[in-house]
C-alpha positions as CSV (number, residue, x, y, z in Angstrom):
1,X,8.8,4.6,16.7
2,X,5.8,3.6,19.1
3,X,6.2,-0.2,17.9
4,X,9.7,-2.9,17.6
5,X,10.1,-4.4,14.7
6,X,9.9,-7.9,14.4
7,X,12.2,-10.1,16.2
8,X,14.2,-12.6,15.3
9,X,16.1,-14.7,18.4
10,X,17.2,-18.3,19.2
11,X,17.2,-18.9,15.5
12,X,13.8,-18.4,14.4
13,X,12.3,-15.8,11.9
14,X,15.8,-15.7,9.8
15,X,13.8,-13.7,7.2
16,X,11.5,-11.5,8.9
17,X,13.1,-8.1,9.5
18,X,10.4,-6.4,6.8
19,X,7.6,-7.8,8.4
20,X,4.8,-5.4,9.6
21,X,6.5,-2.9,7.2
22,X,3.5,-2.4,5.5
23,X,3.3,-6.0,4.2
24,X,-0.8,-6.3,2.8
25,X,-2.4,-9.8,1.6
26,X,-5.7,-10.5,-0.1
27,X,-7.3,-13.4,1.3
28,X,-10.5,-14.7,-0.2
29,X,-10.2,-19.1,-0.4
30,X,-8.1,-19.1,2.5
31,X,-5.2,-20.8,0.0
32,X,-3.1,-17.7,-1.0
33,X,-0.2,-18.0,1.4
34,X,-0.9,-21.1,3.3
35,X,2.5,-22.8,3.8
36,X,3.8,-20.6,1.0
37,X,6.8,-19.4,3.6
38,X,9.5,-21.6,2.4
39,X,9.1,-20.3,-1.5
40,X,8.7,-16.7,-0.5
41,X,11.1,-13.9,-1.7
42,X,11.0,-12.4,1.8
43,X,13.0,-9.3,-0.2
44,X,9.2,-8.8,-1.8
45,X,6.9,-9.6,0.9
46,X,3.4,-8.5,-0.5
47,X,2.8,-4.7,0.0
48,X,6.7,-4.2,0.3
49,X,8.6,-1.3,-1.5
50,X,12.1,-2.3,-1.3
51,X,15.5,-1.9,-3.9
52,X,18.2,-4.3,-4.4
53,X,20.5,-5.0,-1.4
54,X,19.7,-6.1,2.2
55,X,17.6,-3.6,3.6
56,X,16.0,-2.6,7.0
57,X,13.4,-1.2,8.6
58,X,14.2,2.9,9.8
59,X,11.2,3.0,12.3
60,X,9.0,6.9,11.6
61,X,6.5,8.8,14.0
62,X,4.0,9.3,11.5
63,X,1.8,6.1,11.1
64,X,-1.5,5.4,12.0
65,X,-5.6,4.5,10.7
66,X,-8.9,6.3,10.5
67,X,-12.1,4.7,9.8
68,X,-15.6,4.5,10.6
69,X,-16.2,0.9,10.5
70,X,-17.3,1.0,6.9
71,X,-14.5,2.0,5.3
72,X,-10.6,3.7,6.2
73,X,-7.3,4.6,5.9
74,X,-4.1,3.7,6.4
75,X,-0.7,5.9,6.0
76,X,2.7,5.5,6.9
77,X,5.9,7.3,6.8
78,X,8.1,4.2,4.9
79,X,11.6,4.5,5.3
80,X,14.7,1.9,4.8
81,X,18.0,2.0,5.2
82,X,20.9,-0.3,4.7
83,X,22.9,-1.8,7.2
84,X,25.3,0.7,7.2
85,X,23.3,3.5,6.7
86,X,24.4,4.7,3.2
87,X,21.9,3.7,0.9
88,X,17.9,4.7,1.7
89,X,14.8,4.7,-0.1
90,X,11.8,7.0,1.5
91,X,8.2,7.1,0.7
92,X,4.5,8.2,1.8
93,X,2.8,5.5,1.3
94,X,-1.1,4.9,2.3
95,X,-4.1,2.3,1.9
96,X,-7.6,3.4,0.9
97,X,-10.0,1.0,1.6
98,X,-13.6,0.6,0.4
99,X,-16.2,-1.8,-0.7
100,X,-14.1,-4.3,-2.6
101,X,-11.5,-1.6,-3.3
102,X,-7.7,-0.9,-1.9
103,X,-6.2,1.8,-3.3
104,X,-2.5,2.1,-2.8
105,X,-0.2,5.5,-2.8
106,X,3.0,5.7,-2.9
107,X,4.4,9.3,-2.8
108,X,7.6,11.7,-2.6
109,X,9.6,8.2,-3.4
110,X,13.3,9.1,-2.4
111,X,15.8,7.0,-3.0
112,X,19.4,8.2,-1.8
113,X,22.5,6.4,-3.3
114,X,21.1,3.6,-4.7
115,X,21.6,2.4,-7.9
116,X,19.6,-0.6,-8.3
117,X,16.2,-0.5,-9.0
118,X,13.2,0.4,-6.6
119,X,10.5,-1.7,-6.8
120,X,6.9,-2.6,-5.1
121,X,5.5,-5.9,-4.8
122,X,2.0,-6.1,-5.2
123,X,1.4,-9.4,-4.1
124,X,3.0,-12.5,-3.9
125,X,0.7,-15.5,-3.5
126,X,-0.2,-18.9,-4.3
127,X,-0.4,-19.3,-8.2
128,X,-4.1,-20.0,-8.7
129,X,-5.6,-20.5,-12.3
130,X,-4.9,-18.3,-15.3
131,X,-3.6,-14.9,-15.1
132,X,-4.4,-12.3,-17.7
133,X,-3.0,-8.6,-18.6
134,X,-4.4,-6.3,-20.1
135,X,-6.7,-8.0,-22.8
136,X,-9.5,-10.9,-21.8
137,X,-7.5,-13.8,-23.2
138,X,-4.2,-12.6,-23.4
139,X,-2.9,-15.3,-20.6
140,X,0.7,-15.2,-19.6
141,X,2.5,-18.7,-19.3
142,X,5.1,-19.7,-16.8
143,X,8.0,-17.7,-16.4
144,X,9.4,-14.3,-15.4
145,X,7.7,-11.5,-18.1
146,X,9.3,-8.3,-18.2
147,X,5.7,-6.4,-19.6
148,X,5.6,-2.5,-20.4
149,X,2.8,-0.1,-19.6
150,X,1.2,-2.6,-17.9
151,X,-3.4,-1.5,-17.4
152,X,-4.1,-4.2,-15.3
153,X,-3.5,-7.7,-14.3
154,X,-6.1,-10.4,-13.2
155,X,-5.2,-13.5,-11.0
156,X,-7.7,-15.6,-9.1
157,X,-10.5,-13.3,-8.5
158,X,-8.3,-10.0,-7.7
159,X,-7.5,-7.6,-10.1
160,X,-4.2,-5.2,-9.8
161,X,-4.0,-1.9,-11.6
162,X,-1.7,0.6,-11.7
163,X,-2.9,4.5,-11.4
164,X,-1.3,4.7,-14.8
165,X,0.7,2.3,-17.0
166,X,3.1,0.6,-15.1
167,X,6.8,-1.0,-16.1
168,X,6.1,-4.5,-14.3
169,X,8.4,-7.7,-13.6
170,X,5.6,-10.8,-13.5
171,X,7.0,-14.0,-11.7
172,X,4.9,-17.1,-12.3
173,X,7.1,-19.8,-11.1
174,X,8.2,-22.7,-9.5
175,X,9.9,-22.2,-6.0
176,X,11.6,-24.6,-3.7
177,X,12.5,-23.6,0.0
178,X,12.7,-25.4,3.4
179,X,11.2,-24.4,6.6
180,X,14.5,-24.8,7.9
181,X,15.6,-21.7,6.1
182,X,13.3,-19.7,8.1
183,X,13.6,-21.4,11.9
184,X,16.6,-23.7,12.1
185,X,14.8,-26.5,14.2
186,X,12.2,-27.0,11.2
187,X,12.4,-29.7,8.6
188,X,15.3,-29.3,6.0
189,X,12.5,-31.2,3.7
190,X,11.9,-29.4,0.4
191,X,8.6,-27.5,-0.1
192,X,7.8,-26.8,-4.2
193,X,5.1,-24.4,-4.8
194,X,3.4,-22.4,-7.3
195,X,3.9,-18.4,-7.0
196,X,2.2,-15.5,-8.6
197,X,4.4,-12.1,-7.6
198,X,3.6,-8.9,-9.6
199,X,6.4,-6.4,-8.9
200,X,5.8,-2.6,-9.8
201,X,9.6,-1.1,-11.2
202,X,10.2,2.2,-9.8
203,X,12.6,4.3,-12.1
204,X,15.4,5.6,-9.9
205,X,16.7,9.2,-9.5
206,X,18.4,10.2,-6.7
207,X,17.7,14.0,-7.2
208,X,13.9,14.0,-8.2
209,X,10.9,12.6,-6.1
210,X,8.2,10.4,-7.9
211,X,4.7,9.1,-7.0
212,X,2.8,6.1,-7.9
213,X,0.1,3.8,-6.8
214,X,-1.9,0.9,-7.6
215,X,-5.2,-0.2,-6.5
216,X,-6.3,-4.0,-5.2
217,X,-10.2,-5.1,-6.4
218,X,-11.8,-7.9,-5.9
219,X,-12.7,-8.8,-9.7
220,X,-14.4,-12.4,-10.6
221,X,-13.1,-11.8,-14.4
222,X,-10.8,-10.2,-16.5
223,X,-14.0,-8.8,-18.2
224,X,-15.0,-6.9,-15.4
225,X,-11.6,-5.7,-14.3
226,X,-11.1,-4.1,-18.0
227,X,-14.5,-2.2,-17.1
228,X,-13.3,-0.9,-13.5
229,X,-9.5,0.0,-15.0
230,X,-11.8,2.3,-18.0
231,X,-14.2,3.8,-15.6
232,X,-12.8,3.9,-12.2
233,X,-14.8,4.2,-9.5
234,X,-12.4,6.1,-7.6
235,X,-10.7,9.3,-8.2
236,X,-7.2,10.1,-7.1
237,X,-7.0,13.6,-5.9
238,X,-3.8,14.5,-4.4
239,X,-0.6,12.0,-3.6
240,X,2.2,14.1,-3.3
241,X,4.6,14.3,-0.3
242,X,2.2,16.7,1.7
243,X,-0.8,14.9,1.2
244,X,-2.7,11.7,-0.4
245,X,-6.9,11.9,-0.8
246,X,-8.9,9.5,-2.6
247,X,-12.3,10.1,-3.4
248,X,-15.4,8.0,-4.4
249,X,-18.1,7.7,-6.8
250,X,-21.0,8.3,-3.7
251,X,-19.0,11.0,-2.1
252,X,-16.7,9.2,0.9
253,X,-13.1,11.1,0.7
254,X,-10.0,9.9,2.7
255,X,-7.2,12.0,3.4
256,X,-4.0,11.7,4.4
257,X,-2.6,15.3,5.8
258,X,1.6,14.9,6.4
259,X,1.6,18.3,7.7
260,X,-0.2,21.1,8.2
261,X,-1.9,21.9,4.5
262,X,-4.8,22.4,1.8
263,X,-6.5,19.8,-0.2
264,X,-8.1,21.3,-3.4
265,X,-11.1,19.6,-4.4
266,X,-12.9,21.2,-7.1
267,X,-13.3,25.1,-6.8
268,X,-13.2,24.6,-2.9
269,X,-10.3,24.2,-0.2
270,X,-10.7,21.6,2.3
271,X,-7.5,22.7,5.0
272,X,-6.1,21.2,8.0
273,X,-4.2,23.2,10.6
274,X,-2.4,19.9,11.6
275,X,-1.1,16.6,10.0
276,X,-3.6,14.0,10.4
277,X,-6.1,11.2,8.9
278,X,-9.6,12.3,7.3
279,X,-12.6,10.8,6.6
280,X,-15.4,12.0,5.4
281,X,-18.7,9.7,4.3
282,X,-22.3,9.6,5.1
283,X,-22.3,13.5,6.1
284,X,-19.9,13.4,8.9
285,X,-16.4,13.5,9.7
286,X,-13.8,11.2,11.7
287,X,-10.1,12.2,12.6
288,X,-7.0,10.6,13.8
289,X,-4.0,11.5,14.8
290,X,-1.2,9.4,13.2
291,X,1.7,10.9,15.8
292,X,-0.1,10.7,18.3
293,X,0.1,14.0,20.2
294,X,-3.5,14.3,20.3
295,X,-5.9,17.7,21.1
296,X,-7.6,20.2,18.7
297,X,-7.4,20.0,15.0
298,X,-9.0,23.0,13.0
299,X,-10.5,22.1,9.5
300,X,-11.8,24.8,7.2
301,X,-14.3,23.5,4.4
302,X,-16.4,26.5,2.5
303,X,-17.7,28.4,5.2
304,X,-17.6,25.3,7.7
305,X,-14.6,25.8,10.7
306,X,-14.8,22.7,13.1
307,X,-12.3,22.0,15.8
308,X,-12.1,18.5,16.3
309,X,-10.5,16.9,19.4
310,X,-8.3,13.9,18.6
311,X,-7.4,11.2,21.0
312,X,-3.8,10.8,21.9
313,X,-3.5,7.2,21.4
314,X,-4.4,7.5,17.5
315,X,-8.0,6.0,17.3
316,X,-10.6,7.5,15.1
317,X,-12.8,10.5,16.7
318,X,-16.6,10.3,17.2
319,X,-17.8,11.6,13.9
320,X,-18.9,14.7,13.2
321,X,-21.7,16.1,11.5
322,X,-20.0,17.2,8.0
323,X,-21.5,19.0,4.9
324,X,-19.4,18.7,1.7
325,X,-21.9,20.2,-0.3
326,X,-21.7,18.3,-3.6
């Protein structure tokens, strides 16, 4: 609610009304999306949980970061709507990052009268090279797969892998667009590209919730992607519609509160008196405030009570000195 969404006047940006929606690229040769705008499905911009019909952006309170310049969070209330306000999909949806590691949640997915299918894109790039699933040498050709309980998928140094086996739609195709499409006083010449798009199928049911997730590595080979998806380095500890948490092999936990609430972690409670955006690493703690009304937030851990004070504007607090014991 604190930002517009993005404009489109005098004919330019015909396609952007999903942009900074929680749209999230992986850049590493500088060639993933150069010029790739005229190809794009702009339905399935990179990060994007969408369903079939034209959508648009329902602006929430609750979104914000917390990090301590090593590694951080990101979380988002996601909500869409159609344009006449009778179809909506709803989400919790938040980005752990660290080292060479996104992990993506997605919880409490809602989707209200519609019947199509809910999906997730999880990238849509440049095709670049060979791209493998599951298996070291089992490389998919050109065209659209339809693949079932999907472990992981490796495409030009990045590996994708779903939190658990994952219905996927695989596009590796052959696009031509225009930039005219996207700003009318652009060339009308045809651009042809290459596109890799992974798209994560949601199953649909208006009555009962669901959570997912994926996570985003930076993987030089299908070898050493099947190692990470067998022994992940992460551990996924809560992604439900009160609260997403993330923790890591050398301790560093991430925490998304959406209200007030208790994170179990082992034989221990680890409770907010607030909704906000933990993180824990290198014995302290920093805080945000994702709604941004700032002041005191109580966190219990073991014997440990600390009152934190959180800015108003959302930025990370000064971090605090922070024993998780363990």
């Amino acid at each position: 609610t604190r930002t517009l969404t993005s404009e489109s006047i005098n004919h330019e940006n015909q396609k952007g009304r999903l942009l900074n929606n929680g749209d999230a690229y992986l850049i590493k040769d500088g060639h993933e999306y150069f010029d790739l705008m005229p190809v794009w499905d702009w339905e399935l911009l990179p990060g994007i949980t969408n369903f079939k019909g034209k959508s648009k952006i329902s602006r929430q309170n609750y979104v914000g970061s917390v990090g301590d310049k090593e590694s951080g969070l990101t979380a988002m209330d996601y909500r869409l709507e159609d344009k006449v306000n009778n179809q909506s999909l709803s989400a919790h949806k938040v980005w752990v990052c660290k080292d060479d590691l996104v992990v993506c949640l997605i919880s409490d997915i809602r989707a209200e009268n519609i019947q199509s299918e809910v999906y997730t894109a999880l990238d849509q790039c440049r095709w670049q090279g060979k791209v493998t699933v599951n298996e070291p040498g089992n490389v998919l050709k050109e065209g659209v797969h339809k693949l079932k309980k999907v472990q992981w998928i490796h495409h030009n140094g990045f590996g994708y892998i779903p939190i658990e086996p994952a219905d996927m739609e695989l596009c590796l195709n052959t696009f031509t667009g225009t930039w005219k499409s996207i700003n009318t006083s652009q060339s009308a010449q045809p651009v042809t590209d290459k596109v890799f798009k992974p798209v994560m199928v949601h199953p649909v049911n208006n009555s009962v919730a669901k959570s997912t997730g994926y996570v985003l590595a930076s993987c030089k080979t299908p070898q050493l992607l099947k190692k990470l998806a067998g022994k992940p380095t992460w551990k996924i500890l809560s992604n439900d519609k009160d609260c997403q948490a993330v923790s890591f092999q050398d301790g560093t936990l991430e925490v998304a509160f959406f209200s007030a609430g208790t994170l179990k972690i082992r034989n221990s409670e680890l409770t907010s008196d607030k909704p906000c955006l933990m993180l824990i690493a290198n014995d302290k703690i920093c805080v945000s405030d994702p709604n941004h009304n700032g002041g005191i937030i109580k966190i219990r851990w073991k014997d440990q009570v600390l009152e934190i004070e959180v800015p108003k504007d959302g930025t990370t607090s000064e971090g605090k000195s922070f024993d998780m014991g363990y």
